[in-house]
BALOBA-1460 file (C-alpha; in Angstrom, 3 decimals):
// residues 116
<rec num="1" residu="x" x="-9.400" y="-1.951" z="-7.189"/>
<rec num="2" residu="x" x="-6.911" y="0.540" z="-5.633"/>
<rec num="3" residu="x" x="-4.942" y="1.181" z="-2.675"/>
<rec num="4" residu="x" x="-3.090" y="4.185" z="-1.250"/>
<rec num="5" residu="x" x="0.664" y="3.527" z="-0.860"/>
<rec num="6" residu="x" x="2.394" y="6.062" z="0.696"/>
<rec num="7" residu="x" x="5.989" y="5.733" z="-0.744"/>
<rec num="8" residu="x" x="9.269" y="6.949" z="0.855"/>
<rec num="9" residu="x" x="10.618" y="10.082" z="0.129"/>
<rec num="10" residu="x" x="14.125" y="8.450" z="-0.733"/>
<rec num="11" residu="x" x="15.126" y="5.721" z="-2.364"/>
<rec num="12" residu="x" x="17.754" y="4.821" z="0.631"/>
<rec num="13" residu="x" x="15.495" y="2.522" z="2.574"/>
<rec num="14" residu="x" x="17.744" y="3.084" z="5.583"/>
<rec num="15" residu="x" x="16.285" y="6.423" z="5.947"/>
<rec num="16" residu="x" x="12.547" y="5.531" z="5.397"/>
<rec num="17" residu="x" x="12.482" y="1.703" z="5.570"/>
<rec num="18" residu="x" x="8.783" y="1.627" z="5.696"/>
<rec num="19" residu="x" x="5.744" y="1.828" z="2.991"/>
<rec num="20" residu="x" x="2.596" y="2.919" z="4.500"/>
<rec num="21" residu="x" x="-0.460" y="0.869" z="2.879"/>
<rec num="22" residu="x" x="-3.586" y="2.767" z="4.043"/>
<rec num="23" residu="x" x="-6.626" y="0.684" z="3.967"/>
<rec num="24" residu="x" x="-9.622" y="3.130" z="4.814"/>
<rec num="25" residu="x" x="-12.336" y="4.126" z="3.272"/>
<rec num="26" residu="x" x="-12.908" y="6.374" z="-0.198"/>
<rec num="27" residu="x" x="-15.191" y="8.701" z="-1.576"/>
<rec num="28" residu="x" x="-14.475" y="7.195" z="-5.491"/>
<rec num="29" residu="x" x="-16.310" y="3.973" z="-6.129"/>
<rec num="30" residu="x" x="-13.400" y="3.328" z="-8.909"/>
<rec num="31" residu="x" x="-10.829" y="3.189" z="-5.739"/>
<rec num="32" residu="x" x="-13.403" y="2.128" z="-3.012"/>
<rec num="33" residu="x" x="-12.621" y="-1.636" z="-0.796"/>
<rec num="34" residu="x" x="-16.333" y="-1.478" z="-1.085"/>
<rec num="35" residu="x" x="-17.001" y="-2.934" z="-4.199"/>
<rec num="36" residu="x" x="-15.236" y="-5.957" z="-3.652"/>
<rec num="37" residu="x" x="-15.953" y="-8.781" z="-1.437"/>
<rec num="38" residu="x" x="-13.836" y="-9.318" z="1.874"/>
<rec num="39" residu="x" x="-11.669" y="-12.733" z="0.081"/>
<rec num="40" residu="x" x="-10.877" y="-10.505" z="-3.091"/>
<rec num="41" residu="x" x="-9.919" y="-7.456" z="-0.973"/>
<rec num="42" residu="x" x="-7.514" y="-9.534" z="1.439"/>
<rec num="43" residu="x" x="-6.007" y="-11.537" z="-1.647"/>
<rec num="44" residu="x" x="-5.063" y="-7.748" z="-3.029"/>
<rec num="45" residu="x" x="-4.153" y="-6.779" z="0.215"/>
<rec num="46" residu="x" x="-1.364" y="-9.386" z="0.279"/>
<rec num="47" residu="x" x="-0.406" y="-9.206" z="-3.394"/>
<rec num="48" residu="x" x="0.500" y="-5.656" z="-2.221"/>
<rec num="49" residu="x" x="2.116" y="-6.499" z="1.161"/>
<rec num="50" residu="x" x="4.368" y="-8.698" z="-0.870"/>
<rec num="51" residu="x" x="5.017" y="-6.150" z="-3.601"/>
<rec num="52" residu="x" x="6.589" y="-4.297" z="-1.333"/>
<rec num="53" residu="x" x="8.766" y="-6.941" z="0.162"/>
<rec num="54" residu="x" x="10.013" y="-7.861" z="-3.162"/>
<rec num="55" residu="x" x="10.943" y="-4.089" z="-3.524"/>
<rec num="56" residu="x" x="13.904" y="-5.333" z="-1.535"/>
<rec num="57" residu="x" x="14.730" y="-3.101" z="1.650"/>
<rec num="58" residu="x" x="11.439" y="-2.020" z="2.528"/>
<rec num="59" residu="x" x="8.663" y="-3.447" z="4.976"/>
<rec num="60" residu="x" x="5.053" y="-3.023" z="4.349"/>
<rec num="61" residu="x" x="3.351" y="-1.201" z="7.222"/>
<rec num="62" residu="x" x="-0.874" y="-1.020" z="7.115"/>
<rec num="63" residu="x" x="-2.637" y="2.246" z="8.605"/>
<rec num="64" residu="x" x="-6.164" y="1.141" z="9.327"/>
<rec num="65" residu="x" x="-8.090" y="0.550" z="12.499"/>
<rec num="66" residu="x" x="-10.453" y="-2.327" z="13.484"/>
<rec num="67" residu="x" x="-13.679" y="-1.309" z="11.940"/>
<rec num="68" residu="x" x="-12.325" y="-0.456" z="8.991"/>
<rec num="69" residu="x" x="-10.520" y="-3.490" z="8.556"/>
<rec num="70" residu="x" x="-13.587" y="-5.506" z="9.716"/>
<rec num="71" residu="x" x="-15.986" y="-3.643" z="7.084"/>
<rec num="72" residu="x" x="-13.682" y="-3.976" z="4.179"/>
<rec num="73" residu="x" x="-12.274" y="-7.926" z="5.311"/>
<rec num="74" residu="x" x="-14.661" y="-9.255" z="7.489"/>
<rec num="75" residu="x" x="-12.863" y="-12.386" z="9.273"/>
<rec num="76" residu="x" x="-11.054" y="-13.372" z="5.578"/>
<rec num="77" residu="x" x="-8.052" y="-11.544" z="6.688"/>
<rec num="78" residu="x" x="-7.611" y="-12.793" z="10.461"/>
<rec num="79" residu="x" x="-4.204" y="-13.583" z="9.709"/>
<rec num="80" residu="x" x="-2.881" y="-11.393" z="7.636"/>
<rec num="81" residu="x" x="0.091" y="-10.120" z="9.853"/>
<rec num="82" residu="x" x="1.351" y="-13.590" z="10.343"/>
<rec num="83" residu="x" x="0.733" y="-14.327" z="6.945"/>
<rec num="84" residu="x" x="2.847" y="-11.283" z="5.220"/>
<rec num="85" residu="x" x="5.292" y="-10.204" z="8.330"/>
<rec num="86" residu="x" x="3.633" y="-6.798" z="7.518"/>
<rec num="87" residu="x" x="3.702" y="-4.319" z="10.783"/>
<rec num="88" residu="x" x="0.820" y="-2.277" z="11.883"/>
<rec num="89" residu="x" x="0.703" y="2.121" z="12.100"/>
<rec num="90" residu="x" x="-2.886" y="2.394" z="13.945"/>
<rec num="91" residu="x" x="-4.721" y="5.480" z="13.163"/>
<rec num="92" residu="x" x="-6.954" y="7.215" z="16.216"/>
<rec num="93" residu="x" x="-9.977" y="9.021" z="14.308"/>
<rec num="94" residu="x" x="-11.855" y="12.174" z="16.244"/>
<rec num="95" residu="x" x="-15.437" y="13.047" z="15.398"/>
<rec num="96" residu="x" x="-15.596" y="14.560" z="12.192"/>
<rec num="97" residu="x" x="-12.987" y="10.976" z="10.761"/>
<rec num="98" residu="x" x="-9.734" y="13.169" z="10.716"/>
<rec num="99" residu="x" x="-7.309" y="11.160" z="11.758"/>
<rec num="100" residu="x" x="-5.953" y="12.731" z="15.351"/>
<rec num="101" residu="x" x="-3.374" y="10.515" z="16.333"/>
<rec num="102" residu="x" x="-0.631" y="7.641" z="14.820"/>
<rec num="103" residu="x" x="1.058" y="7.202" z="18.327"/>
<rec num="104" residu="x" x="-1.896" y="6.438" z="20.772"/>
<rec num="105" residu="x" x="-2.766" y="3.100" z="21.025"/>
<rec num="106" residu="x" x="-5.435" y="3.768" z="23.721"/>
<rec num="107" residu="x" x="-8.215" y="2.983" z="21.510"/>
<rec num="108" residu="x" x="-6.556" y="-0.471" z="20.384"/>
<rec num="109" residu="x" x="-8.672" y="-3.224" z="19.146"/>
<rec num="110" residu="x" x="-6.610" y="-6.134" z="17.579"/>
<rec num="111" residu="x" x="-7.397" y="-7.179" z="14.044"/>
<rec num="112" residu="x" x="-6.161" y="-8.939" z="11.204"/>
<rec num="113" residu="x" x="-3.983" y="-10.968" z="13.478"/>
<rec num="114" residu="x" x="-2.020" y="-7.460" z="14.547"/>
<rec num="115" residu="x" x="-1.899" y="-6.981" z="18.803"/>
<rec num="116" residu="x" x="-0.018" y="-5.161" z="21.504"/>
């Protein structure tokens, strides 16, 4: 199993103090949440989350949304925020899946213990 971790682009966390973990879906079964059941994919989920706390300045932030998270976790996960401390970017998707917006949170649906 894989995951997309979007790295800063400097190693001085006070400029980028984040790394983006993007849970979504993926064309390539060999990186796909898919193949995995929701308990295995939340237990790699957190061995990841605290990865990057034990990088030192950084905080884990996940980009999903709440289908995705609910396809790929089911209710395994319901407390993963309060579990790792890891913050939430929430992804708005248009039509065609591109994502459209990382600021709205219109469309808001809490999940994996993340809310408003």
């Amino acid at each position: 199993m894989s995951t997309e971790i979007l790295a800063p682009v400097s190693n001085n966390p006070e400029n980028y103090p984040l790394v983006f973990i993007k849970v979504e879906p993926r064309s390539n079964p060999e990186c796909s949440w898919a193949g995995y059941s929701p308990l295995d994919n939340c237990n790699f989920l957190k061995e990841a989350t605290n990865a990057v706390w034990h990088l030192g300045s950084y905080t884990p932030a996940i980009f999903s949304t709440a289908p995705i998270w609910k396809k790929f976790f089911g209710s395994s996960c319901n407390t993963f925020a309060a579990d790792t401390g890891a913050l939430l970017s929430h992804a708005s998707y248009n039509s065609t899946g591109q994502v459209t917006s990382t600021h709205s949170y219109n469309d808001f649906v809490p999940f994996g213990g993340f809310t408003l």
